[in-house]
C-alpha positions as CSV (number, residue, x, y, z in Angstrom):
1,X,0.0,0.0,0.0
2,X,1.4,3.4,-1.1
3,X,1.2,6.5,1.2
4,X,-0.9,8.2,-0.7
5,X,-3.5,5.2,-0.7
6,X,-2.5,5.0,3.3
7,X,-3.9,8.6,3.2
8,X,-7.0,7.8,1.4
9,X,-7.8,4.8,3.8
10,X,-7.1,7.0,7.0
11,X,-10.0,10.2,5.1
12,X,-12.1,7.1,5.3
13,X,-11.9,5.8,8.4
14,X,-12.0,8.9,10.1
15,X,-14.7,10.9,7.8
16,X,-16.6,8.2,6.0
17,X,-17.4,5.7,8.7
18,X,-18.6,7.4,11.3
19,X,-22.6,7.2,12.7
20,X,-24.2,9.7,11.0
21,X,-26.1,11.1,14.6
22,X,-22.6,11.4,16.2
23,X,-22.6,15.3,15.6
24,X,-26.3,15.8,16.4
25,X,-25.9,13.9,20.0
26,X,-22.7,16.3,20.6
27,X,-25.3,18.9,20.3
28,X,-28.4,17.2,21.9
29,X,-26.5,17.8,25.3
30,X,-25.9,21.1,25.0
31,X,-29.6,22.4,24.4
32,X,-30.2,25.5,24.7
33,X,-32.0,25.0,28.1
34,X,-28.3,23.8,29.2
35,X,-25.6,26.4,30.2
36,X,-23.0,27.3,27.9
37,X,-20.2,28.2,30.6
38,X,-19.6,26.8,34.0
39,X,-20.4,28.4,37.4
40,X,-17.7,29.1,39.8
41,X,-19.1,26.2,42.3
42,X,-18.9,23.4,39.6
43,X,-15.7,21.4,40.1
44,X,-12.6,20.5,38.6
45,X,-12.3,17.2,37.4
46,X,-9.3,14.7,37.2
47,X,-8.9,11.3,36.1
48,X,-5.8,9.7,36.5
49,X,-5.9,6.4,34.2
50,X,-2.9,3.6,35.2
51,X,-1.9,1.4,32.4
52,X,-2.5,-2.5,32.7
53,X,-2.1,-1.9,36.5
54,X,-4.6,-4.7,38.2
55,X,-7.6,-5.0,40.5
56,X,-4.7,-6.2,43.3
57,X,-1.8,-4.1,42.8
58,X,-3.1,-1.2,45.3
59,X,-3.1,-1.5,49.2
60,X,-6.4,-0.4,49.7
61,X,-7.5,-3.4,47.2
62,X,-4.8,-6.1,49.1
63,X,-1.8,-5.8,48.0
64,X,1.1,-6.5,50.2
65,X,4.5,-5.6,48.6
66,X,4.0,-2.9,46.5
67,X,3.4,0.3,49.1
68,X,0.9,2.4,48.0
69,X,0.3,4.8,50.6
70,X,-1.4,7.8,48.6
71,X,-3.7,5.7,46.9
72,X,-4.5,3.8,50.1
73,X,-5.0,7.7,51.5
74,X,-7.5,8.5,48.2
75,X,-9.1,5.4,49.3
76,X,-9.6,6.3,52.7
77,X,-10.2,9.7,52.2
78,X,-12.9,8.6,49.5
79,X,-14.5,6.0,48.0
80,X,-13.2,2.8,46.4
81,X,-15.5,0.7,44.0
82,X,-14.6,-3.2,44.4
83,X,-17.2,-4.2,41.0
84,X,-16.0,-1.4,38.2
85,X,-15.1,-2.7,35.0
86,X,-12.8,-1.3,32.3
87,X,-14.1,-0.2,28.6
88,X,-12.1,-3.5,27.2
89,X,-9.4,-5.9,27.9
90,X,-6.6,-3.7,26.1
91,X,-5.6,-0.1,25.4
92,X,-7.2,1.5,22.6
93,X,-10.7,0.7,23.0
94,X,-11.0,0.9,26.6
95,X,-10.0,4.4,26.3
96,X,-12.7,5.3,23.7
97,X,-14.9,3.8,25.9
98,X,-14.1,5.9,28.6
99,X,-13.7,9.1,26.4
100,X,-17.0,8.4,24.5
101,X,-19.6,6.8,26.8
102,X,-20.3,3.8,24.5
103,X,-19.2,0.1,25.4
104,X,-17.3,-2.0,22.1
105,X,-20.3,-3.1,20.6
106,X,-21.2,0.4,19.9
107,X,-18.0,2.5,19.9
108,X,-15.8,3.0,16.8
109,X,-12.6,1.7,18.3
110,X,-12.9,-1.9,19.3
111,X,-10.0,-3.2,19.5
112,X,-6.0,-2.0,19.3
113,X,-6.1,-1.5,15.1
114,X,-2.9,-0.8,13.8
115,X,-2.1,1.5,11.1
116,X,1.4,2.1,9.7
117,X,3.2,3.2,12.5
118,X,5.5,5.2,10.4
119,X,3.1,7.6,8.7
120,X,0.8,7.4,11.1
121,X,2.1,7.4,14.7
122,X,-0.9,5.7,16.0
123,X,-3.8,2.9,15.5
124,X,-7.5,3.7,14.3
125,X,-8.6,7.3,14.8
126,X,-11.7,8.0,16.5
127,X,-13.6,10.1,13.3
128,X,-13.8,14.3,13.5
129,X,-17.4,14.2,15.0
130,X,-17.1,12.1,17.8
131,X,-18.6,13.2,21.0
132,X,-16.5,12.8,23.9
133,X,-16.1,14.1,27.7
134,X,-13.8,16.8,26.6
135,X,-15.9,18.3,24.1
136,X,-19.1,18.4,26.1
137,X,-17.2,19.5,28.9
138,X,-15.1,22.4,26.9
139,X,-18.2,23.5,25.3
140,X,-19.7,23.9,28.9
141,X,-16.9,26.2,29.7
142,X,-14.3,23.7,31.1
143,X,-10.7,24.1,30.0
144,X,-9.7,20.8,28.9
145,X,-6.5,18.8,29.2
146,X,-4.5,15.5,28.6
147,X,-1.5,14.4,29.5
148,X,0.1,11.5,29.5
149,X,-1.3,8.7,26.7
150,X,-3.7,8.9,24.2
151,X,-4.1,6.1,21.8
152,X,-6.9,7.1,20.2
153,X,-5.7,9.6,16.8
154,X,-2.1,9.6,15.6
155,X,-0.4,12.3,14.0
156,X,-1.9,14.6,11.4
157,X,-5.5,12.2,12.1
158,X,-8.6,13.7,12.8
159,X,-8.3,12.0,16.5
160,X,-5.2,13.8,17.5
161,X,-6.5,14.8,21.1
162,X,-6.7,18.7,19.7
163,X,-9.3,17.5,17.3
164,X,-11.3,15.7,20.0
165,X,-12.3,18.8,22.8
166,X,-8.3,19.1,24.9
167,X,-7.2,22.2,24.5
168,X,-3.8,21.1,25.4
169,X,-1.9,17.8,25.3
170,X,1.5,16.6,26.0
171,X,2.5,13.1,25.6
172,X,2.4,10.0,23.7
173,X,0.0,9.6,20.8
174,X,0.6,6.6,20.2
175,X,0.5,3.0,22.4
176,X,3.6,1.6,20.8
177,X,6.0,4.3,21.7
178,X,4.7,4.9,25.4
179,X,6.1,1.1,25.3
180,X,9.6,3.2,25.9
181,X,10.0,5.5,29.3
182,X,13.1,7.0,27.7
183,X,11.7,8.4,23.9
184,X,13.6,10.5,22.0
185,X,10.3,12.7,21.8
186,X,6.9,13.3,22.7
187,X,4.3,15.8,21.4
188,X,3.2,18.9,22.8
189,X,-0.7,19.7,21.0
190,X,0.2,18.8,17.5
191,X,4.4,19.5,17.5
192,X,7.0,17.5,18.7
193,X,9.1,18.4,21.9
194,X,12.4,16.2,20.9
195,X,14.2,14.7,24.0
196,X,17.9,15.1,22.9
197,X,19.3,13.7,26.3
198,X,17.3,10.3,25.4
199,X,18.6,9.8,21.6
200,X,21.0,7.0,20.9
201,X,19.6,5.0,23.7
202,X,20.7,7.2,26.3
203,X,18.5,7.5,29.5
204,X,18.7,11.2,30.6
205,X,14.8,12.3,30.9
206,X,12.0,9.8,32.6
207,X,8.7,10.5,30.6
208,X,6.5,9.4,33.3
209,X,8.5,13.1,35.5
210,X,7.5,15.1,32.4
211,X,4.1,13.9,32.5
212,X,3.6,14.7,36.1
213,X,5.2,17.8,35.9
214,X,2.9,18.7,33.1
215,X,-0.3,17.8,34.8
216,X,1.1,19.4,38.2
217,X,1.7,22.7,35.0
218,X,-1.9,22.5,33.7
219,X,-3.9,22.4,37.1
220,X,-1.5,25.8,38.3
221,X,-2.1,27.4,35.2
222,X,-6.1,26.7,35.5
223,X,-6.5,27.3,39.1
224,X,-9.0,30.2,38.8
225,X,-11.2,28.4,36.4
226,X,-13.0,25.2,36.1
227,X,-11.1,23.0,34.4
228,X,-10.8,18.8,33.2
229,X,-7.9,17.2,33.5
230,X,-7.0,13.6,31.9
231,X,-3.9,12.4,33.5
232,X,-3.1,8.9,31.6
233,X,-0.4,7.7,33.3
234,X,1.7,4.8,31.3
235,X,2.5,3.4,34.2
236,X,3.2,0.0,34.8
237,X,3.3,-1.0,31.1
238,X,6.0,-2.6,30.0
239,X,8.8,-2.1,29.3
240,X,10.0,-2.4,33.1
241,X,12.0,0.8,33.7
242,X,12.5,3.0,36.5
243,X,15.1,5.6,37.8
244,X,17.3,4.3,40.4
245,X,15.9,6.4,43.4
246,X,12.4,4.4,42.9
247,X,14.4,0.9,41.5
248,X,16.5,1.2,45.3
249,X,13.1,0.9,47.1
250,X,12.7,-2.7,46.6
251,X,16.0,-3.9,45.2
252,X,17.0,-7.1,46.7
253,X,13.5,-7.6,48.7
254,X,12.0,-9.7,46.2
255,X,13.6,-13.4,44.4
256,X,14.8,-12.4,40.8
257,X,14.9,-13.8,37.0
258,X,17.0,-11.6,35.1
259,X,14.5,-10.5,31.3
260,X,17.3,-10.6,28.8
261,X,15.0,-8.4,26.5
262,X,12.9,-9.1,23.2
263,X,10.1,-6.7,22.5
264,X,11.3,-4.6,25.6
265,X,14.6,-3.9,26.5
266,X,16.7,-6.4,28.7
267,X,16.1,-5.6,33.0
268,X,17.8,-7.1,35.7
269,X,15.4,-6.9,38.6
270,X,12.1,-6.8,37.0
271,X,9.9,-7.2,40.2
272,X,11.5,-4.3,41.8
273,X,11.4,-2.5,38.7
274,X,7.5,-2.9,38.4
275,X,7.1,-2.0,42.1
276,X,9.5,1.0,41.6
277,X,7.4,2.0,38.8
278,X,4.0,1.6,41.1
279,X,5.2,3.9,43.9
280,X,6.5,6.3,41.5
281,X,3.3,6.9,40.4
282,X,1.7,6.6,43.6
283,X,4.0,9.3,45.4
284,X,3.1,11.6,42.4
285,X,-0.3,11.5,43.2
286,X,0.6,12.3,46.0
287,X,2.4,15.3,44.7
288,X,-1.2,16.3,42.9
289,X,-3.1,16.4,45.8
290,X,-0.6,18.5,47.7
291,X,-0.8,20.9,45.1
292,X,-4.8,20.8,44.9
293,X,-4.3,21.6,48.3
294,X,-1.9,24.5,48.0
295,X,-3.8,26.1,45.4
296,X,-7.1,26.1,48.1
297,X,-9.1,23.9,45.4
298,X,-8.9,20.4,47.3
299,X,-12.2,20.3,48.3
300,X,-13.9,22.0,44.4
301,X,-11.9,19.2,43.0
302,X,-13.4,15.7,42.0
303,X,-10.2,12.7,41.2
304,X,-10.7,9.9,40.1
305,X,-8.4,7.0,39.5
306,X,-8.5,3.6,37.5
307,X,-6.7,1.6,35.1
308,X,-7.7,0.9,31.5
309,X,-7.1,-3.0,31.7
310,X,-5.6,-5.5,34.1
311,X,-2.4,-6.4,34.7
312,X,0.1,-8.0,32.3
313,X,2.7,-10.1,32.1
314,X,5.7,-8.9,30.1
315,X,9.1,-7.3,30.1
316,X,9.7,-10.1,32.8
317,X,7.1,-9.7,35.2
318,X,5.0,-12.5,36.1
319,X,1.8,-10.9,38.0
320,X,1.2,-14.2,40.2
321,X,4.0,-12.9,42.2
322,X,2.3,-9.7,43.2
323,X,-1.2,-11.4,42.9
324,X,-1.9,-8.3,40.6
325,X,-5.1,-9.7,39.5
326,X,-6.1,-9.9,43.2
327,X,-8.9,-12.8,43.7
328,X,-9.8,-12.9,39.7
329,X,-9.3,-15.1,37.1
330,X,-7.6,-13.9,33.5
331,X,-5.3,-11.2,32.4
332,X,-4.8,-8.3,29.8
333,X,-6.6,-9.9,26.8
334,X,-8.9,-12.0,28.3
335,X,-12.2,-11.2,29.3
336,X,-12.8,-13.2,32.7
337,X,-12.4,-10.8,35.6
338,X,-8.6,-10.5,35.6
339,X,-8.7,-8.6,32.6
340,X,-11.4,-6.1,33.0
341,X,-12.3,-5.5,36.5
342,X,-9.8,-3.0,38.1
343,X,-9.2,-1.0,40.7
344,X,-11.7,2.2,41.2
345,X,-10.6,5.4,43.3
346,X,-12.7,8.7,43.8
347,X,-12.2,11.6,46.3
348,X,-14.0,15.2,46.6
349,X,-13.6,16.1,50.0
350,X,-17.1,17.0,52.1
351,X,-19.1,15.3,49.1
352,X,-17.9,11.6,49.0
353,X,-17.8,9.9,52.1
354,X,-14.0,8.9,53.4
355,X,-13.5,5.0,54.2
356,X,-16.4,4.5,51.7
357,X,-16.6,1.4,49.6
358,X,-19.6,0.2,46.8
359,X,-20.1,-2.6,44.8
360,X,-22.3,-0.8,42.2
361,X,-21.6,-2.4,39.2
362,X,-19.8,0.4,36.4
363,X,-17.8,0.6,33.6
364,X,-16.2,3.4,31.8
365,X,-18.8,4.3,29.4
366,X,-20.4,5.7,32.7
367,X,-17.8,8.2,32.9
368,X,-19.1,10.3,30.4
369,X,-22.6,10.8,31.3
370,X,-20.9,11.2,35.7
371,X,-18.7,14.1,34.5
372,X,-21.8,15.7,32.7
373,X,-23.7,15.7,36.0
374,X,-21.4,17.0,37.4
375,X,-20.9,20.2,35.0
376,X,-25.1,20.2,35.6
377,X,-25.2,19.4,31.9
378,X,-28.0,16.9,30.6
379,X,-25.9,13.5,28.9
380,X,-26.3,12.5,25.4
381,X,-29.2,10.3,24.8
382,X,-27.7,7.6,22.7
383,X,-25.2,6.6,25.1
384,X,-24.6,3.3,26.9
385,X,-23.2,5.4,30.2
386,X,-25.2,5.7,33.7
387,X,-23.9,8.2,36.1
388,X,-22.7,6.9,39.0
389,X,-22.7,10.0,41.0
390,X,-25.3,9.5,42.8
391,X,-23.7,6.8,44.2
392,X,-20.6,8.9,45.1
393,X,-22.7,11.2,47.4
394,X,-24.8,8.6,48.5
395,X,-27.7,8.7,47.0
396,X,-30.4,5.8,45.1
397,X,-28.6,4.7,42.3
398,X,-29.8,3.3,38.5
399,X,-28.4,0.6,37.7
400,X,-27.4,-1.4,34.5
401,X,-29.4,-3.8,32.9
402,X,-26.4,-5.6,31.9
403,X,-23.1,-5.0,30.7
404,X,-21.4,-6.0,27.7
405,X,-17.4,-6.3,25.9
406,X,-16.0,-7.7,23.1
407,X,-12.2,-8.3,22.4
408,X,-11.2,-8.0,18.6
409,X,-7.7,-9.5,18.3
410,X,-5.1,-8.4,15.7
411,X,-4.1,-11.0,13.3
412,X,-0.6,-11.7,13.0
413,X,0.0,-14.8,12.0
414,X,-0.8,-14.5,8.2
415,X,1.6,-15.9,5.7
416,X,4.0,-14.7,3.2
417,X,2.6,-15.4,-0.4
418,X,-1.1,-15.8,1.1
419,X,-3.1,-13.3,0.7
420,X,-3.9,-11.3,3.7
421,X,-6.6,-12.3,6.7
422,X,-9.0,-9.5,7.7
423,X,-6.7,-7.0,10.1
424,X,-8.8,-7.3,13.3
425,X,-11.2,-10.3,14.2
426,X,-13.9,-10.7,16.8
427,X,-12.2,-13.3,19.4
428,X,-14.5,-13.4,23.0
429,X,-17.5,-11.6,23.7
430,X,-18.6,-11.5,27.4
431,X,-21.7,-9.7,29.1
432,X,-22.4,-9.6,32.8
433,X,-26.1,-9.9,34.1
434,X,-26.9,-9.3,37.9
435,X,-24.5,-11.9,39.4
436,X,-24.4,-13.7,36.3
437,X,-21.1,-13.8,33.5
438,X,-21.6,-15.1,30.5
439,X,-18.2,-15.7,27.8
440,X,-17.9,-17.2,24.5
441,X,-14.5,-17.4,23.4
442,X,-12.8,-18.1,19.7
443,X,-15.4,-16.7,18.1
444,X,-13.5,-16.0,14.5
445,X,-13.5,-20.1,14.7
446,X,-17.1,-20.7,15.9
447,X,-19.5,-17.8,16.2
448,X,-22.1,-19.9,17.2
449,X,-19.5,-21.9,20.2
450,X,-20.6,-22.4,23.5
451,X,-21.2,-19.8,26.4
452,X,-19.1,-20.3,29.5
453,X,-21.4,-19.3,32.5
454,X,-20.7,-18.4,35.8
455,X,-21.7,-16.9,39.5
456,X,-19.9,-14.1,40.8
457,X,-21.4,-13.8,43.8
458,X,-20.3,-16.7,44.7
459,X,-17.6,-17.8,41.9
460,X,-15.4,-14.4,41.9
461,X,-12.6,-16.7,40.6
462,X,-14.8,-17.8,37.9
463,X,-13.9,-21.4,38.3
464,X,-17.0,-23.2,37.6
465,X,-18.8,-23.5,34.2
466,X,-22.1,-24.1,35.6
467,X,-23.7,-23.0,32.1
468,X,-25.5,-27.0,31.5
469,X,-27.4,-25.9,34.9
470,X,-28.8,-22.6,33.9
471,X,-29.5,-23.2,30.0
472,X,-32.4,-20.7,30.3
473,X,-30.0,-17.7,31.9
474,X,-27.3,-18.8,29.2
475,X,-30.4,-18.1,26.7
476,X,-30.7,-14.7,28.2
477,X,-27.0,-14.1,27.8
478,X,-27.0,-15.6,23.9
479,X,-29.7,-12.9,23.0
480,X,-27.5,-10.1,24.6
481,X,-24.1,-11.4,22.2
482,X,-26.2,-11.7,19.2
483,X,-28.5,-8.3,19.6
484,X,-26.6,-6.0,21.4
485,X,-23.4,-5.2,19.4
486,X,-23.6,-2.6,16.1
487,X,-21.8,-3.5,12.5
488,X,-18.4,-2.8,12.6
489,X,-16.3,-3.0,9.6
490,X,-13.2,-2.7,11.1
491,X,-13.9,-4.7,13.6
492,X,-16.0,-7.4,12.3
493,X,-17.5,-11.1,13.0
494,X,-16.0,-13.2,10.6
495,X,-13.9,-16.5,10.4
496,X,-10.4,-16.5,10.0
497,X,-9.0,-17.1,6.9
498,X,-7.6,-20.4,6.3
């Protein structure tokens, strides 16, 4: 494929296939009965988004050798959510889920679609007229802000973040390069901000400090207004890299197998590396609620935190030793519990009551319609979001009907001389009902295979199929696979080609 026929696919993807209603629902929630500008005694809003960090990997949610102790504060200071769900099992479409209120079976990115990396920078842009938090919330007055990773545009797309309501980013567009700590760039809005001190392979500037100095940047610089901020740390991704003042914490505490490198590069102590890497992130946190604090806006200022997936297990690290998937079953890329239920943090101080916990059932499409109650502005109606802040302050809750996911895995393992498989394919599908978790798995194989059922309430470890018991509630689940998900034709249901 020639670049210019690279361009012509990209116009398509992010202009042609796009749901004709997307600009008219952008607009549905800001009627004219809605305000166009914020009043002083609507509050900030952070989310701080871990990457591939696991339901277990926080104190406050069990962990016992990684030390946490500003999370564990948030925690106890807030509320912590023991049944929220991420938008997927991997990167790129859990974060359209949580930027665009809509779960996989409805939102355009479904799964992590690569384009050429080269001319690109980036997998599948989200199209021009996508509604998402940061345009709802900018057009409500909000400034609006990312920093950290994106994933969702690459350069010169229509989904760089500029394009998509943030007034300012700095970061990584793309998920391949926030593989690297130490890049030899990273963008600023739409222009590069080159990292001399990191070319050759040298190590001189840690992204993950740039990124929290940025945030810490964006919050001073907006202190008199109300603003959104989307921290996205890529913290604890692989690769497993650290500086040495975090690395010293917990070398030599923990039984090591030196990684010799492959995808990521070579580290000797990878446990203490990923539990380095944890507390970094952790005492920076820290380091943004002593600034909320200093700038007297602690208590007008709603944080959350979450990660987009749970944990995984490369550049050395095997998660079993950490228990990072806590209690659950599965890993990034599956969808049993390991791999989308994660940990779930939220604090505003004299709203949300400290030491609080809830097992409301959430994902991140309910992010989007939360932060528009909180700016007092009416949701979109074709959404698949329910706020959940009325259970932050307490209050009767709606509830889901159901939930639902699907995983679309890219195809590698085509053949020279064949001609080429389809890019993505539908692999597992799952959808949660009350206590009940339905999964079918190798779909691109057998669409039609069977449904793995099981009890959370009392099978949290999802280790018994009790699906020949229960063949009507498996019948309840079949309708929700087969009805509930949209056309894609990036991401479609097909067999994979023999």
């Amino acid at each position: 494929m020639g670049k210019q026929t690279r361009r012509e696919f990209l116009t398509s993807t992010s202009l042609a296939a796009v749901s004709a209603g997307a600009f008219s629902l952008l607009q549905s929630c800001m009627s004219v009965d809605q305000p166009t500008s914020v009043k002083k005694q609507q509050p900030n809003i952070i989310f701080i988004l871990a990457d591939d960090l696991g339901y277990g990997d926080l104190g406050c949610y069990g962990q016992q050798k990684i030390k946490t102790p500003n999370l564990d504060r948030m925690a106890a200071e807030g509320m912590h959510f023991t049944q929220h769900y991420a938008g997927s099992t991997v990167c790129a479409p859990s974060r359209c889920a949580l930027m665009t209120g809509l779960h996989t079976g409805h939102a355009f990115v479904r799964g992590n679609y690569l384009l050429d990396h080269d001319l690109f920078e980036g997998d599948l842009p989200i199209p021009l007229d996508s509604v998402t938090v940061a345009k709802i919330l900018k057009k409500a007055g909000y400034a609006t802000g990312i920093v950290g990773k994106w994933g969702l545009g690459g350069r010169g797309t229509r989904g760089v973040p500029n394009k998509q309501g943030f007034d300012y980013f700095f970061g990584y567009l793309d998920q391949i390069r926030a593989h690297s700590y130490y890049p030899s760039y990273l963008w600023r809005n739409e222009e590069k901000v080159d990292l001399k001190e990191n070319r050759k392979g040298r190590r001189g500037t840690y992204s993950h400090d740039l990124i929290t100095k940025e945030a810490l940047q964006f919050v001073e610089r907006n202190k008199q207004n109300p603003f959104f901020l989307y921290l996205a740390y890529t913290i604890p991704h692989a690769e497993l890299a650290v500086p040495e003042d975090s690395l010293k914490q917990y070398k030599g505490k923990f039984p090591e197998k030196p990684f010799e490198g492959g995808n990521y590069n070579a580290q000797k102590t990878p446990r203490a590396a990923y539990a380095g890497m944890v507390s970094r992130m952790d005492r920076d946190i820290g380091r943004l609620f002593a600034k909320l604090k200093e700038l007297r806006i602690d208590e007008n200022t709603v944080v959350f935190f979450s990660s987009d997936n749970g944990p995984h297990k490369e550049g050395g690290i095997g998660p079993d030793f950490f228990n990072s998937a806590g209690p659950l079953r599965g890993l990034k890329r599956d969808l049993y519990e390991g791999g989308i239920r994660i940990p779930m943090l939220a604090r505003w101080p004299g709203k949300i009551k400290p030491g609080s916990a809830s097992d409301h059932v959430s994902a991140f499409w309910d992010f989007l319609p939360t932060a528009c109650e909180l700016a007092s502005l009416k949701p979109p109606g074709e959404i698949d979001g329910i706020s959940y802040l009325p259970t932050l302050l307490g209050k009767k809750q709606k509830r889901h009907k159901f939930l639902y996911w699907e995983f679309s895995r890219y195809n590698w393992n085509w053949k020279s001389g064949q001609k080429r498989p389809p890019r993505n394919w539908l692999e597992s599908q799952a959808v949660r009902l009350g206590d009940w978790k339905g999964i079918r798995l190798n779909i691109y194989e057998n669409p039609d295979g069977p449904i793995e059922l099981y009890n959370l309430k009392n099978d949290i470890g999802e280790k018994n199929n009790i699906a020949e018991q229960y063949p009507k509630t498996v019948a309840k689940i079949e309708k929700y696979l087969k009805t509930t998900r949209t056309p894609s034709r990036h991401f479609p249901i097909r067999k994979a080609w023999k």
